[in-house]
C-alpha positions as CSV (number, residue, x, y, z in Angstrom):
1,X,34.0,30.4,61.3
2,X,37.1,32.3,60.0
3,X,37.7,32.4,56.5
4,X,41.1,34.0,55.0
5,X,41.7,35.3,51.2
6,X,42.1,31.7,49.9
7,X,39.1,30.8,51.2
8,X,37.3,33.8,50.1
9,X,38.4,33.8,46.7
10,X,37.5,29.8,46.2
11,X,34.2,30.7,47.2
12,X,33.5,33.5,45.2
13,X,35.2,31.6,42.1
14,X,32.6,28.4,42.8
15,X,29.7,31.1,42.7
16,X,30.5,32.5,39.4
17,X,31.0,28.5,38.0
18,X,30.3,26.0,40.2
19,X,31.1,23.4,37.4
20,X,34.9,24.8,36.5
21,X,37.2,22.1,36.7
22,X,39.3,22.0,40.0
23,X,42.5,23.0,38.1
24,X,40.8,26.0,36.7
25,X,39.5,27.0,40.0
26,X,43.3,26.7,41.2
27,X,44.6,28.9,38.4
28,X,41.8,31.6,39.0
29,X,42.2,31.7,42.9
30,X,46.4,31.5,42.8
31,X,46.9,28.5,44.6
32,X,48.1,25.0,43.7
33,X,45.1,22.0,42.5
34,X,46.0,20.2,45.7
35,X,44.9,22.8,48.4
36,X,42.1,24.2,46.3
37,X,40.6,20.5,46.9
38,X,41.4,20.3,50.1
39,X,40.1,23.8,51.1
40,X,37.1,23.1,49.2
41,X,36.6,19.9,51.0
42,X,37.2,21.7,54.3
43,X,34.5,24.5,53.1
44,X,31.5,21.6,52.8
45,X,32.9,20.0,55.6
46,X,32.3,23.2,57.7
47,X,29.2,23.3,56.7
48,X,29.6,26.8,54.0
49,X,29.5,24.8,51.1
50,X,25.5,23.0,50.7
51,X,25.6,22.1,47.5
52,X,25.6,23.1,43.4
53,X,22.7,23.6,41.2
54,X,22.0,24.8,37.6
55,X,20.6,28.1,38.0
56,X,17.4,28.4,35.4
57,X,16.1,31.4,33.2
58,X,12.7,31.8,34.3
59,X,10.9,33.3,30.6
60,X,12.8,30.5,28.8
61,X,11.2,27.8,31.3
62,X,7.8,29.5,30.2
63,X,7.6,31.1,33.7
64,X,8.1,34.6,32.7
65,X,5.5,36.7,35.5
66,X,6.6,36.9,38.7
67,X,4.9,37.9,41.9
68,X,5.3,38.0,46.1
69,X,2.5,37.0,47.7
70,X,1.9,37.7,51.5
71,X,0.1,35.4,53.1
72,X,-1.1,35.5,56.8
73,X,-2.7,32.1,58.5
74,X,-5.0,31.8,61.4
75,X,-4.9,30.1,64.0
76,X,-1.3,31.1,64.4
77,X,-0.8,27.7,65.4
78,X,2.7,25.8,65.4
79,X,0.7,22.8,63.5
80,X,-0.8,25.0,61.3
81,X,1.9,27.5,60.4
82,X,4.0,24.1,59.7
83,X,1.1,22.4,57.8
84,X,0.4,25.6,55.8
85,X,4.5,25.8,55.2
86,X,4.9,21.8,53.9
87,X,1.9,22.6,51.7
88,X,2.8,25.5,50.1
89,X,6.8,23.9,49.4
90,X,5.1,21.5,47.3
91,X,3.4,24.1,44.7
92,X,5.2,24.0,41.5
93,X,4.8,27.9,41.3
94,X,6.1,27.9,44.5
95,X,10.3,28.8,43.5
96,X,11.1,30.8,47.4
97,X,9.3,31.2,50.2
98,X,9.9,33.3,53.6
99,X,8.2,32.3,57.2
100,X,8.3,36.1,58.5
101,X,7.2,38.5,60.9
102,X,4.7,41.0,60.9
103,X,1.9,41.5,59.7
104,X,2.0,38.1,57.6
105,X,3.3,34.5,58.3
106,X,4.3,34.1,55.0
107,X,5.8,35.6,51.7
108,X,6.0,33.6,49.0
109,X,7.9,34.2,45.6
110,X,6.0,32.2,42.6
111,X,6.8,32.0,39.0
112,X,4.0,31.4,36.5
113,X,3.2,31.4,33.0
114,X,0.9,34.6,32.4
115,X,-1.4,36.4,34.7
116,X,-4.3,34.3,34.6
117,X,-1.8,31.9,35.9
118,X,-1.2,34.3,39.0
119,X,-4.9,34.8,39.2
120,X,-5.7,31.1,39.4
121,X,-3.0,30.6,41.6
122,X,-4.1,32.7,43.9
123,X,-7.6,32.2,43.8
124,X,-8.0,28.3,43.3
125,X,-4.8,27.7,45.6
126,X,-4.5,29.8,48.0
127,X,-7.8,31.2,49.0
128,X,-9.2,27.7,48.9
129,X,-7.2,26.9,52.2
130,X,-9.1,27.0,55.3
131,X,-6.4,27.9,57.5
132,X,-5.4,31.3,54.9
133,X,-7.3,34.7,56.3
134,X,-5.4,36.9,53.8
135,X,-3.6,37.7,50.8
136,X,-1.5,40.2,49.4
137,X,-0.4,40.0,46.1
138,X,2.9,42.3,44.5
139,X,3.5,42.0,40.6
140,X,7.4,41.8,40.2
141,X,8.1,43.3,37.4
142,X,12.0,42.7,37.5
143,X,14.1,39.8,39.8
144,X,17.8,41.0,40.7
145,X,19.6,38.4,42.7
146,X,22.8,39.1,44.1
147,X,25.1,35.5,42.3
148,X,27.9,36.3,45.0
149,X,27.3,35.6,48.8
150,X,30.3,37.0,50.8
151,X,30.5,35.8,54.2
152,X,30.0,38.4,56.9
153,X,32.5,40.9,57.7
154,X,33.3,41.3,53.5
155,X,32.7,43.7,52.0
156,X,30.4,42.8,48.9
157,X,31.0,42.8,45.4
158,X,27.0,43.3,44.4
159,X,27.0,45.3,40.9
160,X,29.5,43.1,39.5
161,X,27.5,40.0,40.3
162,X,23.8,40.5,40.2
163,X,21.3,38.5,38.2
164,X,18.5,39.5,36.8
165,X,15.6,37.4,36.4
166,X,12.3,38.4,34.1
């Protein structure tokens, strides 16, 4: 998919404020209302655009610890990997999760209230699955997300748009 400056900078503009008004996003990105719409159209038809959502501060939504938690499944089974996979989506602690390579099938990012949260989470969750032969559990103690995706073959703009999650 090629992608010129216009293009670019509508995207990158839509990252910082998904909910600016088109006419802002026009004045910020130097072209007129009409062809940011369209071009934004054109970027969800394509397929680069999947949606908006309201990013949330995890200590204010009184799920301040953070933790990855590896998880490897046996049988390594299609049908289990995938029931193991639906499962786990459906955890409210659940806020990422990775199918990887490895060593593990699985790494999963969870938010929870404390640490006895984590613990119980892990324990009365996790370990009660049959199908679970291990865990490994990795305290975050900090949460930097880069905010600005570039498309490949940009060169990023990462300090300037990081966020940092507690």
């Amino acid at each position: 998919m090629e992608l010129d400056a216009v293009d670019m900078a509508l995207l990158r503009e839509l990252q910082n404020d998904a909910r600016q008004t088109n006419r802002d996003l026009a004045t910020k990105t130097g072209v007129s209302p009409s062809t940011s719409l369209e071009r934004v159209r054109l970027l969800k038809e394509r397929g680069l655009i999947t949606g908006y959502h309201a990013a949330l501060d995890l200590e204010a939504a009184g799920r301040p610890v953070q933790a990855l938690i590896s998880v490897r499944i046996r049988p390594p089974a299609r049908p289990v990997i995938e029931g193991f996979r639906e499962w786990a989506l459906q955890l409210p602690e659940v806020i990422a999760m990775f199918v990887t390579s490895g060593s593990h099938d699985f790494l999963l990012h969870i938010a929870v209230p404390d640490v006895n949260g984590l613990y119980a989470f892990v324990i009365d969750r996790l370990t009660e699955r049959r199908e679970v032969a291990d865990v490994q559990t990795t305290m975050a103690y900090e949460h930097v997300q880069s905010r600005i995706i570039e498309p490949a073959g940009v060169a990023p703009e990462r300090t300037r748009h990081a966020r940092r999650h507690r």
